[in-house]
N, C-alpha and C positions, 0 to 999 in steps of 0.2 A: 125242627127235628123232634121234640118231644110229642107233637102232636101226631106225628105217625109212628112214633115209638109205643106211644101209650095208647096209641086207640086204632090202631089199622094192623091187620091179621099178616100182610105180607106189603113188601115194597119191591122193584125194580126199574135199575138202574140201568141206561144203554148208556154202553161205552166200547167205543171200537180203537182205538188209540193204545200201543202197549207201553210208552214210553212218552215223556214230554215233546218232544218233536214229533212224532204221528197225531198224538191228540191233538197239538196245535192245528195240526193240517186237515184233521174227522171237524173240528170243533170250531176254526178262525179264532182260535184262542191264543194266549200266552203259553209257553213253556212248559212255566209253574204251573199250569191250571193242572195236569196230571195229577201232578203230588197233592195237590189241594183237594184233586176229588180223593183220591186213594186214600190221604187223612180223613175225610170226611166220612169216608165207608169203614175205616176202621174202628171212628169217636163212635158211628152210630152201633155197628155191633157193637162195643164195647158196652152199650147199655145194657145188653142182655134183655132185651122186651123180648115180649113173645111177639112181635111183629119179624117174621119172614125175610132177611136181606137177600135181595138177587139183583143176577144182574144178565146184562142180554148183547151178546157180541153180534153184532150183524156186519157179516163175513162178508168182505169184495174181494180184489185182485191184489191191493196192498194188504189186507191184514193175513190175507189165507192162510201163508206160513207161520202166524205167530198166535195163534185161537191159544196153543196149549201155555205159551207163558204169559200172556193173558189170564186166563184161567188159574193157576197158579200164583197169579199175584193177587188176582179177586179172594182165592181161598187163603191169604196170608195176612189180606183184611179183614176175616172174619164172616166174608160174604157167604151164606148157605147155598147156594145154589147159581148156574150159572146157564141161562140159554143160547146156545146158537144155535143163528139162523140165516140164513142168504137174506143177499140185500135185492132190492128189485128193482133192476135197471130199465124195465118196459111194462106197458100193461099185455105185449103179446107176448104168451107162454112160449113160442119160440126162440124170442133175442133173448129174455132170461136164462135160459138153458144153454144158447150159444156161448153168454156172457159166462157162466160157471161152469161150464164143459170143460176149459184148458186147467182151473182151479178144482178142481172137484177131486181127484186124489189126494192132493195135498189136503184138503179140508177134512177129507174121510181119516188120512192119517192121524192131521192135526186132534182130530176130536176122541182119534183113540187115546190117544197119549195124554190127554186134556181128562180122559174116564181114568184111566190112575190113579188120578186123584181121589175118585170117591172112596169115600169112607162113612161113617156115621152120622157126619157134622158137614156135609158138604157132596154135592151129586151136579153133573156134567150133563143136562138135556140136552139131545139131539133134535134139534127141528130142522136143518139144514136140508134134509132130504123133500119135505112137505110142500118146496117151491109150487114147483110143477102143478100140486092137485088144487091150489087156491086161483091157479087162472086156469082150470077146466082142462091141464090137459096133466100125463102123469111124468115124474121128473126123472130118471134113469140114473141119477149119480147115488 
């Protein structure tokens, strides 16, 4: 930990899990592991380095409805900033978009309620929309 505290400008973290039973299930982890990372995001802000804490939720069909207390528990570790982004179920631009068509409201909501949060010390990027233009074609949600 001190070696990216003290010498690296920004850090992030993917975590798609909002609770100890989903991250077991994102992760093939234990329970605990949750609370383990969540400690560990808060010991590291707690250094106060100038190294950057984020972190990056990539959104499917189980997390959709939970980005915003997600988000809210990252900003309550101290984490500065938080990206979501779709997850990418194909290399063809079509079955992606089929896959996040039925989610994609809920996600737009989820990410408005999750931008509430911002304030001075903490900011909600949107990249959810971006799917689409990285396999050449454009994403509609």
């Amino acid at each position: 930990m001190p070696l990216f505290a003290d010498w690296r400008t920004w850090i992030r973290v993917s975590i798609d899990g909002w609770d100890g039973p989903s991250y077991a299930r994102y992760r093939d982890a234990r329970e605990t592991e949750f609370a383990k990372v969540m400690g560990n995001l808060s010991a590291f802000a707690a250094r106060n380095s100038r190294c950057e804490l984020g972190a990056t939720i990539i959104v499917d069909a189980t997390n959709a409805g939970k980005v915003a207390t997600l988000a809210a528990q990252l900003k309550d570790t101290g984490v500065r900033q938080v990206k979501v982004s779709a997850c990418v179920v194909s290399n063809d631009a079509a079955k992606n978009t089929a896959y996040h068509e039925p989610i994609s409201a809920t996600v737009r909501e989820q990410i408005e309620k999750a931008r509430q949060l911002d304030d001075g010390t903490f900011v909600v990027h949107d990249d959810y929309h971006t799917l689409g233009d990285r396999f050449g074609t454009k994403h509609t949600s």
